[in-house]
MDAnalysis code that builds the backbone (N, CA, C; Angstrom):
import MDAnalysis as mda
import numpy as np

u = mda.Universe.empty(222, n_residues=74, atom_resindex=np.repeat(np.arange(74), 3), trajectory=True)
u.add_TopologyAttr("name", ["N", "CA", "C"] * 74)
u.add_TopologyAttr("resid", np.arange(1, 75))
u.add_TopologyAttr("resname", ["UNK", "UNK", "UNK", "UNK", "UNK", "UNK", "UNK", "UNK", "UNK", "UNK", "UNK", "UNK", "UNK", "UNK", "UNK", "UNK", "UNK", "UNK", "UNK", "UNK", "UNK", "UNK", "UNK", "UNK", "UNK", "UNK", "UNK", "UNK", "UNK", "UNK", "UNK", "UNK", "UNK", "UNK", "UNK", "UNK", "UNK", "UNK", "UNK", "UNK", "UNK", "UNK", "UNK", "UNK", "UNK", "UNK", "UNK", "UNK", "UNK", "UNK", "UNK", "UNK", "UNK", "UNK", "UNK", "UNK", "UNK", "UNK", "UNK", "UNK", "UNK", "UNK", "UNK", "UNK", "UNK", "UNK", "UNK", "UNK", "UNK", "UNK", "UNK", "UNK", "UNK", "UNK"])
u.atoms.positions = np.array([
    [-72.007, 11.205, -30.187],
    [-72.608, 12.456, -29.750],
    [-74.126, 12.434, -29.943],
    [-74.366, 11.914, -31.071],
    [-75.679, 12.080, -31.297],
    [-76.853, 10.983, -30.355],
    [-76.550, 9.689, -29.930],
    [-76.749, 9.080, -29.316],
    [-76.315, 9.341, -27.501],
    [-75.952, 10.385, -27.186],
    [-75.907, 11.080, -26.097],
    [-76.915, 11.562, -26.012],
    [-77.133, 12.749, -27.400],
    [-78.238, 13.656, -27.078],
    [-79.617, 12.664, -27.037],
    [-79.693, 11.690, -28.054],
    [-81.016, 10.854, -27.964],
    [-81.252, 10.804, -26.372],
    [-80.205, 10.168, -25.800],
    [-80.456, 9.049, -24.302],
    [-80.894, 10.666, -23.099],
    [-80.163, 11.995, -23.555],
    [-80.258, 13.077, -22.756],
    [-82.140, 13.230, -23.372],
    [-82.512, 13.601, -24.294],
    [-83.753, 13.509, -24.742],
    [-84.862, 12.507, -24.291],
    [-84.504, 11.220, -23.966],
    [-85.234, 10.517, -23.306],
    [-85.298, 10.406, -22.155],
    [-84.433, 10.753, -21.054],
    [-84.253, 11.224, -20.151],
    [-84.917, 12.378, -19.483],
    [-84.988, 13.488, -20.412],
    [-85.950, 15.000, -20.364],
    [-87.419, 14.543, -20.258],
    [-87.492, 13.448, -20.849],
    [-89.065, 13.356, -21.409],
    [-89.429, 12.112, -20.390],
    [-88.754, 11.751, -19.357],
    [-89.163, 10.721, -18.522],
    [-89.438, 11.880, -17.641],
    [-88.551, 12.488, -17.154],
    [-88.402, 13.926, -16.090],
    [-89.846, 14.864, -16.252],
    [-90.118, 14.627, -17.321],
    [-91.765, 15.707, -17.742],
    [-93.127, 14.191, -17.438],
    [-92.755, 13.454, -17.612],
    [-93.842, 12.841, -17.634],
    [-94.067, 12.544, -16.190],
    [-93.049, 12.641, -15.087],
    [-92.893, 12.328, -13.774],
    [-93.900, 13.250, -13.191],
    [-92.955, 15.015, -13.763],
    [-93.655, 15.969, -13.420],
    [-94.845, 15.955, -13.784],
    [-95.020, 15.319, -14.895],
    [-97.017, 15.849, -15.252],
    [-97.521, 14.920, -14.462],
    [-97.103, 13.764, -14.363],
    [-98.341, 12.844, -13.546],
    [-98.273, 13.086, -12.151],
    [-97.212, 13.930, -11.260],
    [-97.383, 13.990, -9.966],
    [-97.919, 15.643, -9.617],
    [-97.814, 16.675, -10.331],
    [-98.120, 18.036, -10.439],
    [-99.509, 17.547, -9.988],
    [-100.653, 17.285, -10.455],
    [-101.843, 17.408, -10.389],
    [-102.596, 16.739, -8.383],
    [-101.628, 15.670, -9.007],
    [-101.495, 14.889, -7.323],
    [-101.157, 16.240, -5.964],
    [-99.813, 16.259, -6.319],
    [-99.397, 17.628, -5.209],
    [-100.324, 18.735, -5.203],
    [-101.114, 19.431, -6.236],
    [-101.892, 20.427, -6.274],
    [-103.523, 19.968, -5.284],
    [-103.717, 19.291, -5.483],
    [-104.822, 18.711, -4.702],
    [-104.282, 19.149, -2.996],
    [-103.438, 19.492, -2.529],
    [-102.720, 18.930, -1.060],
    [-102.235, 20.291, -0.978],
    [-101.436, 21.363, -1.891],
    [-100.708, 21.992, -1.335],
    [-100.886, 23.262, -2.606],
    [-100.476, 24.681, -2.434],
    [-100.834, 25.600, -3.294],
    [-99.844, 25.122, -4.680],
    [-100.103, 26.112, -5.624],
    [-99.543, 25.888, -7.232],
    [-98.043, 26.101, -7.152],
    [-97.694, 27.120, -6.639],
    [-96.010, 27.246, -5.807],
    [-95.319, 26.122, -5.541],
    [-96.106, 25.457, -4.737],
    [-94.928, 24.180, -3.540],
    [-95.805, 23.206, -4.268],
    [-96.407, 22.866, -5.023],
    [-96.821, 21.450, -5.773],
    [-96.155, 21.558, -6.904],
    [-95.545, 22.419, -7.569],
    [-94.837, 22.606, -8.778],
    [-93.107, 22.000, -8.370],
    [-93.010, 22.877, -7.058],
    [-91.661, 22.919, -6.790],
    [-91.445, 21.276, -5.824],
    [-92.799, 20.587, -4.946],
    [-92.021, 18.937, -5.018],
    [-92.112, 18.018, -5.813],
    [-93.198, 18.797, -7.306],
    [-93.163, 17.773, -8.309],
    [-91.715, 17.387, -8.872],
    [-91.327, 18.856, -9.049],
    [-89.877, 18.940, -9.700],
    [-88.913, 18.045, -8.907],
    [-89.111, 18.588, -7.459],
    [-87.757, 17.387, -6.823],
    [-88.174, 16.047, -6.897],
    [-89.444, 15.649, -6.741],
    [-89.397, 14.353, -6.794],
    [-89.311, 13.770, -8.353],
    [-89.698, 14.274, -8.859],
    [-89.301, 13.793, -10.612],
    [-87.762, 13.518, -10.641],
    [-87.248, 14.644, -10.125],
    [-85.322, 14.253, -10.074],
    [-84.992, 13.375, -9.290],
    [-85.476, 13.044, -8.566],
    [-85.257, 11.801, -7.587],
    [-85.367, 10.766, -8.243],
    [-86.220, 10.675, -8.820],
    [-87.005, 9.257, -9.822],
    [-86.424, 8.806, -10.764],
    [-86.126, 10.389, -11.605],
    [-85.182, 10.192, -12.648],
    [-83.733, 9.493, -12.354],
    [-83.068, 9.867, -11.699],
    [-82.003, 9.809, -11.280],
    [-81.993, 7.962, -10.596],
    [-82.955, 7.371, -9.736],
    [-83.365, 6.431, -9.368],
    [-82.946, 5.461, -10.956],
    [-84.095, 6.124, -11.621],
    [-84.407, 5.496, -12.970],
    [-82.934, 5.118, -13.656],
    [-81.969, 6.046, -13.407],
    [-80.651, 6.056, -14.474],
    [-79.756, 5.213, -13.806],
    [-79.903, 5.027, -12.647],
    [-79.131, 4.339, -11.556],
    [-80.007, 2.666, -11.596],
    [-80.763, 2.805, -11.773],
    [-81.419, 0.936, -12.093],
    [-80.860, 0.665, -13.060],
    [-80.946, 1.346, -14.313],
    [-80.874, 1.138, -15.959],
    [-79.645, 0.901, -15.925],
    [-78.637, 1.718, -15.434],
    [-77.251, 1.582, -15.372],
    [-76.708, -0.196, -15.006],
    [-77.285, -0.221, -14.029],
    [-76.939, -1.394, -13.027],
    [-77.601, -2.652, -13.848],
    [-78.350, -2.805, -14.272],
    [-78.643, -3.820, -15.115],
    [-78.107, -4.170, -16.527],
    [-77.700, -2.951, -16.917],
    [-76.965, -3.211, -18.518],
    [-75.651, -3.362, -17.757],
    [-74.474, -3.132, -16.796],
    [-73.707, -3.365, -16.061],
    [-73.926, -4.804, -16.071],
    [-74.709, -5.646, -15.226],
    [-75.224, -6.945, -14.958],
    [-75.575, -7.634, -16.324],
    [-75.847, -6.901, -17.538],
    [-76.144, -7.912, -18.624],
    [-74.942, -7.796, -19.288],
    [-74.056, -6.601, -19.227],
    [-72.665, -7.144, -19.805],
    [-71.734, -7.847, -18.903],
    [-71.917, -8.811, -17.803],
    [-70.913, -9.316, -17.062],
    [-71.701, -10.655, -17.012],
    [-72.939, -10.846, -17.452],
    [-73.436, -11.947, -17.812],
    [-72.669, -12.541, -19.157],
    [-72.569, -11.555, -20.281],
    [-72.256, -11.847, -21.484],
    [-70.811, -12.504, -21.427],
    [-69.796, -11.319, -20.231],
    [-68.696, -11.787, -20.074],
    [-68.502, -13.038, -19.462],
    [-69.299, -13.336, -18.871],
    [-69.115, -14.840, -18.363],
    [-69.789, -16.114, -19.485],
    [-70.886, -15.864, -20.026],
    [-71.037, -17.026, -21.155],
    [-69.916, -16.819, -22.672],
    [-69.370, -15.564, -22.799],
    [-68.234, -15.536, -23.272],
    [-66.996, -16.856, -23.030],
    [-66.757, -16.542, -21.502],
    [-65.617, -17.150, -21.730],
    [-66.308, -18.892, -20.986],
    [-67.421, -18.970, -20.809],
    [-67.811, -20.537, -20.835],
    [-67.621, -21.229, -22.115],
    [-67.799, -20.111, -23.089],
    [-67.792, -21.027, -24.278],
    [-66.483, -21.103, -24.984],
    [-65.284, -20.511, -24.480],
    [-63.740, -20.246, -24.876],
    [-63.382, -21.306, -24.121],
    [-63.785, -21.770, -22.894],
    [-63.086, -22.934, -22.205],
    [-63.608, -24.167, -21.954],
])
């Protein structure tokens, strides 16, 4: 549980840092309203991007493991 909330916590804080570094970008282009509101979607996009790479590679490093596993059983 507690290592849920960590990975949910690091997760929040990728999602804010998305938003802070693209908020300022969008505000230059478009009013404080609609630069707030495509920072937000595109941060979730990213994020979500982000959890979907991370996923797929620890996926890929445990099926690596499973295979030098059983190289070294046979």
């Amino acid at each position: 549980m507690t290592q849920k909330m960590i990975y949910f916590s690091f997760m929040f804080g990728v999602w804010l840092v998305y938003v802070g570094s693209m908020f300022p970008i969008f505000l230059l282009f478009k009013s404080l309203g609609q630069s707030l509101h495509v920072a937000m979607i595109v941060a979730s996009v990213l994020t979500f991007l982000f959890i979907i790479v991370q996923r797929t590679f620890k996926g890929l490093h445990l099926i690596n493991q499973l295979q030098k596993n059983i190289g070294e059983k046979g």
